[in-house]
C-alpha positions in Angstrom: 0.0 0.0 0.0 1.1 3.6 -0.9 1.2 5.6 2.2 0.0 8.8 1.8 -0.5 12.1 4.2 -3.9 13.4 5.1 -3.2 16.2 3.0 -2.6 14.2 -0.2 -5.6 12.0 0.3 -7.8 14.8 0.7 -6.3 16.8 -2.2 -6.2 13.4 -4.5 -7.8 13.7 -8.0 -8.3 9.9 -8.4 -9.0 6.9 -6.3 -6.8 4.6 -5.0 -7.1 0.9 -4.4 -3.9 0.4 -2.1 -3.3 3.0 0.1 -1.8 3.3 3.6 -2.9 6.6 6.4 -1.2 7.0 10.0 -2.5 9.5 12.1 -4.6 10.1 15.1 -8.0 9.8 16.1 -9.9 12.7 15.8 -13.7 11.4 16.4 -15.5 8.2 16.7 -19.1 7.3 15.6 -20.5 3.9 15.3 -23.5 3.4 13.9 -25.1 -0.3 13.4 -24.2 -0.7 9.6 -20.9 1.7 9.1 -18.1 2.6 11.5 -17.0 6.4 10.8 -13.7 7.9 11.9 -11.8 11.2 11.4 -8.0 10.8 11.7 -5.4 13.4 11.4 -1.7 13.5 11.0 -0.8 17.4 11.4 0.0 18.3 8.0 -4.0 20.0 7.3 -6.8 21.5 9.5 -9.3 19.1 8.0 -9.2 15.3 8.7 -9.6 12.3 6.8 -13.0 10.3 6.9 -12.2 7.0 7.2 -15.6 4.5 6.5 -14.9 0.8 7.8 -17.1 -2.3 8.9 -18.2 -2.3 12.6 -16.1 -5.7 12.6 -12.7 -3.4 12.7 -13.6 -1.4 15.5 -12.1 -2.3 19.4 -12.1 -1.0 22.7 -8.9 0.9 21.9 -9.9 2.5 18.9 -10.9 6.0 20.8 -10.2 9.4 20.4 -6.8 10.4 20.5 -5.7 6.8 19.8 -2.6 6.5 16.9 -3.7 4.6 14.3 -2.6 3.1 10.8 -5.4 2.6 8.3 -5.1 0.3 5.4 -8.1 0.6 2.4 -9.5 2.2 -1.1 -9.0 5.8 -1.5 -12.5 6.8 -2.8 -14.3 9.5 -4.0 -16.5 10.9 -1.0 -20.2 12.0 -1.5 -20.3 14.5 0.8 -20.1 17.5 -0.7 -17.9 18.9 2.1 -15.0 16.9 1.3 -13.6 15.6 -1.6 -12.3 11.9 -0.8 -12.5 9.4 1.9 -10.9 6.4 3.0 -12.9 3.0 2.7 -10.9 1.0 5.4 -10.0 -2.7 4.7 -7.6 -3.0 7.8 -7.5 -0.8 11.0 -4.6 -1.1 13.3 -4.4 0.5 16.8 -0.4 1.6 17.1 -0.9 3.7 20.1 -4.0 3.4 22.3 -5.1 6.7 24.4 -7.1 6.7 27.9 -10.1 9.2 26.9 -10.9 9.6 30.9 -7.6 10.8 31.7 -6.3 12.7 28.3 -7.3 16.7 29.0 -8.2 17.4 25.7 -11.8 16.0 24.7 -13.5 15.1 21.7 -15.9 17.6 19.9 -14.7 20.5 22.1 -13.3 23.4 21.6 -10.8 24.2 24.3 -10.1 28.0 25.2 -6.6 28.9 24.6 -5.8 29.4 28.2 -6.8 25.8 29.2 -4.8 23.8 26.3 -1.8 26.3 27.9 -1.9 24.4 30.9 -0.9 21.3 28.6 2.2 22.6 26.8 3.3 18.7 25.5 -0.3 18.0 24.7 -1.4 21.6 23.0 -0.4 20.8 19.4 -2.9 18.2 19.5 -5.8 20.6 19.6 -6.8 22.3 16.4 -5.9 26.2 16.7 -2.3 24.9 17.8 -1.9 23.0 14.9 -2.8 25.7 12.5 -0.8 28.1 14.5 2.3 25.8 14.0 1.3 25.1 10.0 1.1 29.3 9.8 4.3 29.6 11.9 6.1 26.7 9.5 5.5 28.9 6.4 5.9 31.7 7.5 9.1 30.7 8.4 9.5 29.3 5.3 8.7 32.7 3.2 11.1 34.9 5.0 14.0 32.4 4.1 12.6 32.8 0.6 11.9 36.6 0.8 15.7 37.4 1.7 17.1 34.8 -1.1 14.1 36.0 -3.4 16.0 39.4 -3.0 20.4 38.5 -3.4 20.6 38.3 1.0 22.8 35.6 2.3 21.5 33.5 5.0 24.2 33.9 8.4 24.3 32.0 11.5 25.0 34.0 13.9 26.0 33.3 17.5 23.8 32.5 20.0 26.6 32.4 22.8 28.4 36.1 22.8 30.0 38.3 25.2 28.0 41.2 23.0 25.3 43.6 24.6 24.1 44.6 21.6 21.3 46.6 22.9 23.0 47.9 26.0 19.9 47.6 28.3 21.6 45.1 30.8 18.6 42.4 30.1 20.4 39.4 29.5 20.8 36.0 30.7 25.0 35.0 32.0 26.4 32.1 31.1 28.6 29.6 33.5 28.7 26.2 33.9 27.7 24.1 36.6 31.2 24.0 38.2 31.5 27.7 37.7 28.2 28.3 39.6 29.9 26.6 42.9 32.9 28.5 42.9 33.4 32.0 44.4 33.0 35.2 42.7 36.7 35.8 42.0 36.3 32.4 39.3 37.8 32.5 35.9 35.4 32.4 33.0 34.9 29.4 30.8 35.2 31.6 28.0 37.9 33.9 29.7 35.1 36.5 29.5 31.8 36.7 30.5 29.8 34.9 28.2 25.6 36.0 27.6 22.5 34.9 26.0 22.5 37.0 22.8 20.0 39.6 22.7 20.9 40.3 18.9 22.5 39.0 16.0 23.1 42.4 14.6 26.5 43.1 15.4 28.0 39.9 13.6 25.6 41.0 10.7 27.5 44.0 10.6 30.7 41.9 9.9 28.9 40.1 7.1 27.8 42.8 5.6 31.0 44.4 4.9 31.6 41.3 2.9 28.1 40.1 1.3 26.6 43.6 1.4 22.8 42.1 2.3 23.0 39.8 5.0 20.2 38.1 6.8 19.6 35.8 10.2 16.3 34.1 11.6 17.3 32.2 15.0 16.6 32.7 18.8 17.3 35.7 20.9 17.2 36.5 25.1 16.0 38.9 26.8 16.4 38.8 30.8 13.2 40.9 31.5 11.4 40.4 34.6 7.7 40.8 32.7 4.6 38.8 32.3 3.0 40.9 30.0 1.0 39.6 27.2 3.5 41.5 24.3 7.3 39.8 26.1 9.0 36.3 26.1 12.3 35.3 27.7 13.0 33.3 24.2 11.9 34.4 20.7 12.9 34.3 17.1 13.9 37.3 15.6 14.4 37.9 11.8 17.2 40.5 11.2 18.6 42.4 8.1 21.6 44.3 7.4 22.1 46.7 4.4 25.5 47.7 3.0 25.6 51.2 0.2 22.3 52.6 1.7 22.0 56.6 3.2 18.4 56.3 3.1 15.8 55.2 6.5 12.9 55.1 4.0 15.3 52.2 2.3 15.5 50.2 5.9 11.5 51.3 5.9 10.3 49.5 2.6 12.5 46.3 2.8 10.2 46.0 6.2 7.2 46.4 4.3 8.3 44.0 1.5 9.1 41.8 3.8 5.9 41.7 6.1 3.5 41.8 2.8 5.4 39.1 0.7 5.7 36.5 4.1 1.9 37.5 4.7 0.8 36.9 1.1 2.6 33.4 1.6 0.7 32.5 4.7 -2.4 33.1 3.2 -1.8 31.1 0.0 0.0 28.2 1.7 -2.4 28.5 5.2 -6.0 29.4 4.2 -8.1 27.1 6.3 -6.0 27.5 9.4 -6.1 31.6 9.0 -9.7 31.0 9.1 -9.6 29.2 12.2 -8.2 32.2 13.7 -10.6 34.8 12.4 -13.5 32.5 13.0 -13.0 31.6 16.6 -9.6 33.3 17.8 -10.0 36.6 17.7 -13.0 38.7 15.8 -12.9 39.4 12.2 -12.4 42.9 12.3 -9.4 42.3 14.5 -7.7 39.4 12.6 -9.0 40.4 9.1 -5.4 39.6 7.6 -6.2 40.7 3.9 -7.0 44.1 5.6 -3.3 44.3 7.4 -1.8 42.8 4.3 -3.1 46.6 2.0 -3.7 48.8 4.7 -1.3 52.1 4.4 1.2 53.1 6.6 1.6 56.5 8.9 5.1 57.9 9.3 6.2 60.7 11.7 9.1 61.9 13.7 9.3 61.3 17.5 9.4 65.0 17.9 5.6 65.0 16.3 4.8 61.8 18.3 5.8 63.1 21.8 3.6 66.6 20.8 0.7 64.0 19.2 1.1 62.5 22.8 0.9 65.9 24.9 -2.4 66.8 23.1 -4.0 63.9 23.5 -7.6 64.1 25.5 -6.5 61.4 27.8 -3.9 61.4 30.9 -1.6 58.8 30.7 0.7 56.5 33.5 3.7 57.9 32.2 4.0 61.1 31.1 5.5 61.9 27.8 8.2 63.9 27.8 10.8 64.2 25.2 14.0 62.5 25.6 11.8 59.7 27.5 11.3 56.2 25.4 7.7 55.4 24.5 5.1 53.5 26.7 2.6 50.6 25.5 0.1 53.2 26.1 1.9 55.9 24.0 2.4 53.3 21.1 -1.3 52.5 21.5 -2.8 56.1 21.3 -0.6 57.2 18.3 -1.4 53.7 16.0 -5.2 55.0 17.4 -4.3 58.9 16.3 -3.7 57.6 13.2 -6.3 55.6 12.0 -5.6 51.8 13.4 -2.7 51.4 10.8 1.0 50.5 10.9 3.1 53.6 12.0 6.8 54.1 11.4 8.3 56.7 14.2 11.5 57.9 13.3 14.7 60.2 14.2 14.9 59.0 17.8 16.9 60.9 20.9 20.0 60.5 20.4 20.9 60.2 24.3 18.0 57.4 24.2 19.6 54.8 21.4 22.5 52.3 21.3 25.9 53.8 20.4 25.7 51.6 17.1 22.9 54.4 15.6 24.1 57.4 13.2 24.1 60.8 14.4 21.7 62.9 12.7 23.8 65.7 13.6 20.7 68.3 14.5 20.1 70.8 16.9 19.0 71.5 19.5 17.0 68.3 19.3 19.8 66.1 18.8 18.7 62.7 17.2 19.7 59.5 15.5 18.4 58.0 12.3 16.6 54.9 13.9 13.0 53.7 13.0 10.6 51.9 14.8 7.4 50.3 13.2 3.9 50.0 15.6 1.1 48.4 14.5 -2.1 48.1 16.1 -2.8 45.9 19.0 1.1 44.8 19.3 3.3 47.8 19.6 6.9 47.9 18.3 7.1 44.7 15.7 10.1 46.1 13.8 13.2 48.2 15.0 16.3 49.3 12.8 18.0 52.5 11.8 21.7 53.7 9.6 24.4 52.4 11.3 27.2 54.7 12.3 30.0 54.5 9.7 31.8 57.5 10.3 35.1 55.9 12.2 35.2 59.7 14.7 31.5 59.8 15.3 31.7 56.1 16.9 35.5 56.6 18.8 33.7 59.4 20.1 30.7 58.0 21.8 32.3 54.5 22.4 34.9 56.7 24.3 32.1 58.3 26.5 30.8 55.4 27.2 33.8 53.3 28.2 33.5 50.5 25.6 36.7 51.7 23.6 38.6 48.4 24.5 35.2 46.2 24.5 34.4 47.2 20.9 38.0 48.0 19.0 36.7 45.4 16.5 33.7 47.2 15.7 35.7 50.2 15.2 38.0 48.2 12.5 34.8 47.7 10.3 35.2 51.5 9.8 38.8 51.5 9.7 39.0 48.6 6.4 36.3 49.9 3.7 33.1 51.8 6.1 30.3 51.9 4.1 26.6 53.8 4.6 24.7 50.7 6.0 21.5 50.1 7.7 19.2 47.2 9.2 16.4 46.1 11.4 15.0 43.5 13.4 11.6 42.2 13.5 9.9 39.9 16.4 8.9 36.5 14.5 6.5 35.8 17.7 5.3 39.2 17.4 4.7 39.1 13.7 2.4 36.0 14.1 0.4 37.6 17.1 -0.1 40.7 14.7 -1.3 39.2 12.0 -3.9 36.3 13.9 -5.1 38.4 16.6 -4.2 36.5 18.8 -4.2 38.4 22.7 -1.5 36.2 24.3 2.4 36.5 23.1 2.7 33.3 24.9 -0.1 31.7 22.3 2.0 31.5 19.3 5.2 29.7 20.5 5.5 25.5 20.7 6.5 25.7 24.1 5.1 28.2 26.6 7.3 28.3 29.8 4.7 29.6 32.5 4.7 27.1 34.5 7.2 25.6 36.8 5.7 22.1 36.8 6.6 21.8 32.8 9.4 19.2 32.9 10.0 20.9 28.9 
């Protein structure tokens, strides 16, 4: 027998007389003259009818049990789907105990129950599309960056590189080192973190591959439970060699967030609808509206004075020179209409050392862009890198990271070019464009609770 995926049989053109389906029980019904199953193997929302003899059914043939299916591939009369399995053999691999397995058959469990269950979750339906989505989409930003001349780079995920310079990250030692005193020597001879960026080493690359691109995981230590942070995620990040330009940084964002969502819907449509069917209302998940809808962009000067007008008092008070709030990021995507908004030209005082100096006055700012969208907040951050090898001695000097950072100076020392880039949230992407309330709701693994031996 052939074995084919649930996918394949449903999307079949012809019957087939020998054909062989593994997956896992979705439902059960057993009437006097026909035994009906659903089984599903992950790669489709939709399960595969299975019609077989009440002979082959058994007290271990339940919901949730792993089975193999053996039978004719035949053209289904339903009008709902388009084949179905006629079963000749049905072989329990895996039984299930239906009292004791959380997830039941024919309901639909709330997202905050099935995150209770985080080795069990993927079984449930909106996980499973989640993961399909999160699979392609994945998929289409690889494509997206090779589509467009980038080279793919691994960056480290051990580095003894703040990149960001907000403290938030997690220390590496080993076990042994953990024992000793404080006055230990370093595994690495250094102290060895977590990175919170790839960005840095992309900078490298770029001065040899000009576009440079890495998707892999990133730290942040922040002591927050909120419903927009994780302690693990994925970011994507870009780096752009021979570009002057923000709005160049700006629209390689947008490409990038229109093609991956165009490939999500093509490759995804029946789990997308999931989500805007039950997840999260239409009108907040509508991802065909997100995918056209135009852009606002304005200066943090304009955003901070958008801010001070606003009708309503806020926690924290804006104030130029301060960074911006939720709340802020909330009222301005509001101010302007519910779309996407890029804020740009940010303090210079308030920014990473890495960011060029826009050289103004007296409001001195860097060129650095930050992209909020509705219901999120920041999903992308980037700006021009500082090329200019006095510009950076200068502030690296003021900073006390001369000695930390004298290989960073040597990229503008050996052939400094006008480059840019920008990093973008993968977890915060997905949340974005499914609606979905929860951060924690769009990763495999959520690590909330201490009882989660993953």
């Amino acid at each position: 027998a052939v074995r084919l995926r649930v996918r394949e049989a449903l999307g079949a053109r012809e019957p087939a007389d020998a054909v062989r389906v593994q997956g896992w029980v979705r439902s059960v019904r057993s009437q006097k003259e026909v035994l009906f199953l659903h089984i599903n193997d992950g790669s489709s929302l939709e399960s595969l009818q299975v019609v077989a003899d009440p002979s082959l059914e058994n007290r271990d043939l339940t919901f949730g049990s792993a089975v193999e299916v053996q039978g004719k591939l035949v053209k289904s009369p339903h009008k709902m789907q388009n084949m179905e399995l006629q079963a000749e053999t049905i072989h329990v691999v895996g039984p299930c105990d239906i009292w004791s397995f959380p997830l039941k058959m024919k309901e639909r469990h709330p997202l905050e129950y099935v995150r209770q269950f985080p080795h069990l979750r993927c079984r449930s339906n909106t996980l499973g599309a989640l993961l399909r989505i999160r699979s392609e989409a994945t998929a289409g930003i690889h494509s997206f960056f090779q589509d467009n001349g980038y080279v793919h780079i691994h960056t480290p995920i051990i580095t003894s590189n703040d990149c960001e310079g907000a403290g938030e990250l997690f220390q590496i030692e080993t076990s042994s080192e953990a024992k000793e005193s404080a006055e230990k020597s370093h595994f690495f001879n250094v102290p060895a973190f977590l990175t919170v960026s790839g960005q840095l080493h992309l900078e490298v690359m770029a001065g040899a591959f000009t576009h440079v691109f890495t998707f892999g995981p990133t730290f942040r230590a922040e002591n927050s439970q909120s419903r927009r942070h994780l302690a693990e995620f994925y970011m994507v990040e870009a780096e752009l060699s021979f570009t002057e330009s923000l709005q160049d940084i700006m629209q390689v964002m947008e490409d990038l967030f229109k093609t991956v969502t165009s490939t999500v819907l093509s490759k995804c449509p029946h789990d997308v609808e999931l989500f805007q069917k039950y997840v999260a209302p239409a009108q907040k998940s509508d991802i065909t509206h997100k995918l056209f809808s135009s852009s606002c962009r304005i200066s943090y000067s304009e955003a901070v004075e958008i801010l001070k007008q606003a009708p309503q008092t806020f926690t924290f008070k804006p104030e130029w020179g301060c960074d911006l709030q939720t709340e802020h990021e909330k009222y301005l995507v509001k101010h302007c209409g519910e779309v996407p908004v890029f804020v740009v030209n940010y303090p210079y005082d308030l920014k990473p050392f890495y960011m060029r100096d826009n050289e103004d006055g007296p409001q001195h700012t860097v060129a650095a862009v930050d992209l909020i969208v509705p219901g999120v907040g920041e999903l992308c951050g980037g700006s021009l890198r500082e090329e200019r090898l006095p510009f950076l001695e200068s502030r690296l000097q003021r900073l006390g990271l001369t000695d930390a950072y004298q290989w960073y100076l040597d990229l503008r020392k050996f052939g400094s070019v006008p480059h840019g880039g920008f990093g973008m949230g993968f977890e915060r992407y997905l949340q974005y464009i499914l609606g979905v309330d929860n951060i924690k709701d769009v990763i495999p693994f959520p690590r909330f609770s201490h009882s989660c031996v993953l």
